[in-house]
PASEBA-1860 file (N, C-alpha, C; in nm, 3 decimals):
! residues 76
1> XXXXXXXX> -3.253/-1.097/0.694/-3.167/-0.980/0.710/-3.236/-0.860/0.647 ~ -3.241/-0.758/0.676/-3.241/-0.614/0.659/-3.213/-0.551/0.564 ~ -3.290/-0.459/0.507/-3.175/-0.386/0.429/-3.071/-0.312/0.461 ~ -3.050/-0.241/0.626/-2.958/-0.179/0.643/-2.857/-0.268/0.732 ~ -2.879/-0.381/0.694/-2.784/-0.468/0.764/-2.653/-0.502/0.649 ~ -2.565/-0.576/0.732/-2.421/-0.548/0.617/-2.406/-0.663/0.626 ~ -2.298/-0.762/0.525/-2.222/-0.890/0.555/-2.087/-0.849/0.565 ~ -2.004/-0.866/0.671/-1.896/-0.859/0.685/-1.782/-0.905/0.700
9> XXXXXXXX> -1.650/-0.915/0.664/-1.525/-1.012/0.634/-1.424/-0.950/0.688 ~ -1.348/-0.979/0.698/-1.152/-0.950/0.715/-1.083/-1.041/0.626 ~ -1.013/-0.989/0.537/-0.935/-1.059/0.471/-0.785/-1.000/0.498 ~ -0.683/-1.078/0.551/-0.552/-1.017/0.543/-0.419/-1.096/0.527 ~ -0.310/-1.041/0.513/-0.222/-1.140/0.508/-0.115/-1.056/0.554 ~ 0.020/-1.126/0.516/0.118/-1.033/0.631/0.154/-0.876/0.525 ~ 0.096/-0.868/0.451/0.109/-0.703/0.405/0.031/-0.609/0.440 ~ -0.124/-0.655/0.458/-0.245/-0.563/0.461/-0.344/-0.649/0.570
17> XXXXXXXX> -0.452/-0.553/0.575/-0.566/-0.623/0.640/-0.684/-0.532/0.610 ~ -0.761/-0.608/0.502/-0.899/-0.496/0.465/-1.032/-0.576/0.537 ~ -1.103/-0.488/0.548/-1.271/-0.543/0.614/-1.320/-0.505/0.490 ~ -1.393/-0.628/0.443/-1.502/-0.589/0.282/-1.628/-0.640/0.361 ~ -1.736/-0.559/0.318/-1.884/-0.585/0.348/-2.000/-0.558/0.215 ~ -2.073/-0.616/0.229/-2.219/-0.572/0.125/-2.265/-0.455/0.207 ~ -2.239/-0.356/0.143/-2.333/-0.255/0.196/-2.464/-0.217/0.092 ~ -2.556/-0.223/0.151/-2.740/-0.214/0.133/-2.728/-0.095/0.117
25> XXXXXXXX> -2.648/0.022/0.166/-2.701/0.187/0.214/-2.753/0.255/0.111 ~ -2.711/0.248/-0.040/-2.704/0.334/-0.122/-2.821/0.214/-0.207 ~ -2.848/0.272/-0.320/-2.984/0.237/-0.427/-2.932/0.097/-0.440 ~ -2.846/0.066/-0.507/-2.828/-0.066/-0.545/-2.699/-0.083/-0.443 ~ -2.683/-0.212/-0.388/-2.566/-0.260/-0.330/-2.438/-0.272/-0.377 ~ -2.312/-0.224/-0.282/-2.203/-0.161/-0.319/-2.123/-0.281/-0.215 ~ -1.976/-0.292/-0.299/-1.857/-0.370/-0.193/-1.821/-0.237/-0.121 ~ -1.783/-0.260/0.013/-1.704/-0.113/0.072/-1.561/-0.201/0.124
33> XXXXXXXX> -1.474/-0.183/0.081/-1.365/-0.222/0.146/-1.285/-0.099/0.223 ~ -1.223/-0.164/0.348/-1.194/-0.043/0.401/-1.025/-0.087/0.477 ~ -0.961/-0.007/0.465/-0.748/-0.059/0.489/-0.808/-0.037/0.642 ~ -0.771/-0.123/0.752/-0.765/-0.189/0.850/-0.649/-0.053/0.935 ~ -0.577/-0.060/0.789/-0.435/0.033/0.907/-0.471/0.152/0.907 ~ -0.541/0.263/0.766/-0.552/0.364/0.709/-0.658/0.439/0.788 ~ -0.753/0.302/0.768/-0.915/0.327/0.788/-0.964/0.425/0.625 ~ -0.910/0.431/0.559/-0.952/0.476/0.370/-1.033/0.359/0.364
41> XXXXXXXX> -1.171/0.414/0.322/-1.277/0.322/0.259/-1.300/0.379/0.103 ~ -1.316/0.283/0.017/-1.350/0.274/-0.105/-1.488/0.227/-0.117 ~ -1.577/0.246/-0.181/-1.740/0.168/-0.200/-1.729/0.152/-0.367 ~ -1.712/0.004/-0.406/-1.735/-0.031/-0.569/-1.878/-0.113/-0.637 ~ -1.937/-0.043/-0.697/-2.076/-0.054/-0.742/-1.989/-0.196/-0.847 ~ -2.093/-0.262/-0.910/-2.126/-0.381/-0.986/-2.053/-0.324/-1.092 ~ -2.089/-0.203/-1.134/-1.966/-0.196/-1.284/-1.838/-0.161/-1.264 ~ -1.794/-0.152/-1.120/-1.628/-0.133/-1.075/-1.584/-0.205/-1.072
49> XXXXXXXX> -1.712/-0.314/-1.036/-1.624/-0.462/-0.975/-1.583/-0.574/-1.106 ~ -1.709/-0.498/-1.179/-1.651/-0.588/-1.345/-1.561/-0.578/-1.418 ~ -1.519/-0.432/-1.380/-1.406/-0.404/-1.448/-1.249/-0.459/-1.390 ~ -1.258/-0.445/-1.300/-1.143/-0.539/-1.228/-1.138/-0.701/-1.262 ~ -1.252/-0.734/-1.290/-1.227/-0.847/-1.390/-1.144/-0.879/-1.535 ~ -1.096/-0.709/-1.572/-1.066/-0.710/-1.696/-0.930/-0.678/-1.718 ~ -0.927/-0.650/-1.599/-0.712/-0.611/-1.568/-0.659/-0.716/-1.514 ~ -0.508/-0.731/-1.538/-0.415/-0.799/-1.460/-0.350/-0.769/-1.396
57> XXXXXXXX> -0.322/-0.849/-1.284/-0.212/-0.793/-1.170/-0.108/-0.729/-1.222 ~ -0.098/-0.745/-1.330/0.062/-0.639/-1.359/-0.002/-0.499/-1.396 ~ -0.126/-0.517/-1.376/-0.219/-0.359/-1.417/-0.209/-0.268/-1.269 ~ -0.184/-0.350/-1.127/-0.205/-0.319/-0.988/-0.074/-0.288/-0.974 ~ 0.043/-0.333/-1.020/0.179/-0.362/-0.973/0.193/-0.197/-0.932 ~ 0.206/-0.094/-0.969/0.242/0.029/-0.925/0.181/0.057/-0.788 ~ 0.049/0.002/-0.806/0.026/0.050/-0.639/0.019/-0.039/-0.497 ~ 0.083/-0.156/-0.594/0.147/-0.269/-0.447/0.292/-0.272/-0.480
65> XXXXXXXX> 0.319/-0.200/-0.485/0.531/-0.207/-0.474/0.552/-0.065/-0.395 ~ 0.574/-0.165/-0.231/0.600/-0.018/-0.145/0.703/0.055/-0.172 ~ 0.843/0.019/-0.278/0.961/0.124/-0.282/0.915/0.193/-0.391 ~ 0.806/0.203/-0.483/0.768/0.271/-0.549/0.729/0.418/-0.576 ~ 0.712/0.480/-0.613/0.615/0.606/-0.626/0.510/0.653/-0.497 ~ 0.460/0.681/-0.474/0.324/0.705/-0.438/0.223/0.722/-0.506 ~ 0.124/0.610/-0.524/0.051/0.704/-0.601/-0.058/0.776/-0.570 ~ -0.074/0.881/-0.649/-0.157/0.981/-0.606/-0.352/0.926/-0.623
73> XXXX> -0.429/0.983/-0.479/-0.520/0.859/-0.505/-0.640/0.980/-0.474 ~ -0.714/0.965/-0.560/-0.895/1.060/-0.542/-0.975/1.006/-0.466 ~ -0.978/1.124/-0.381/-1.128/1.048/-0.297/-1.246/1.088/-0.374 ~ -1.287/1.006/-0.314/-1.449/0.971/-0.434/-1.580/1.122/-0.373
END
C-alpha cells in the first residue's frame, strides 16, 4: 500500500453511522472519522487518540443525549 492510500471502515448502529480511515495525507498518520449523516469530518493525531483513553463515557454523555443542549462544536 501507498502512502496516499487510506484503510477504510463503517462503523454504525441504530443512532449513527461514521466512516473512520488511516489517513497517510498529513506528516504523521491521523484517524479521520467522518458522521455518515452530517458529512463533519474530524482528523485525530496519536495524542487525541490517547487522550480519549483517559475519559469516561460519562465524560461524552453531554454530547450523546439528543434532548440535551447543543453543544457548541469548533471546527478545526
Amino acid at each position: 500500500m501507498n502512502a496516499d492510500q487510506t484503510d477504510t471502515w463503517v462503523v454504525r448502529n441504530e443512532f449513527a453511522m461514521v466512516e473512520v480511515a488511516l489517513d497517510r495525507q498529513a506528516h504523521d498518520a491521523r484517524l479521520r472519522i467522518t458522521d455518515r449523516q452530517t458529512g463533519r469530518t474530524v482528523h485525530l493525531d496519536a495524542l487525541e487518540l490517547e487522550a480519549l483513553t483517559r475519559i469516561g463515557h460519562g465524560d461524552l454523555r453531554s454530547l450523546l443525549d439528543p434532548s440535551g443542549p447543543t453543544a457548541v462544536l469548533h471546527e478545526d
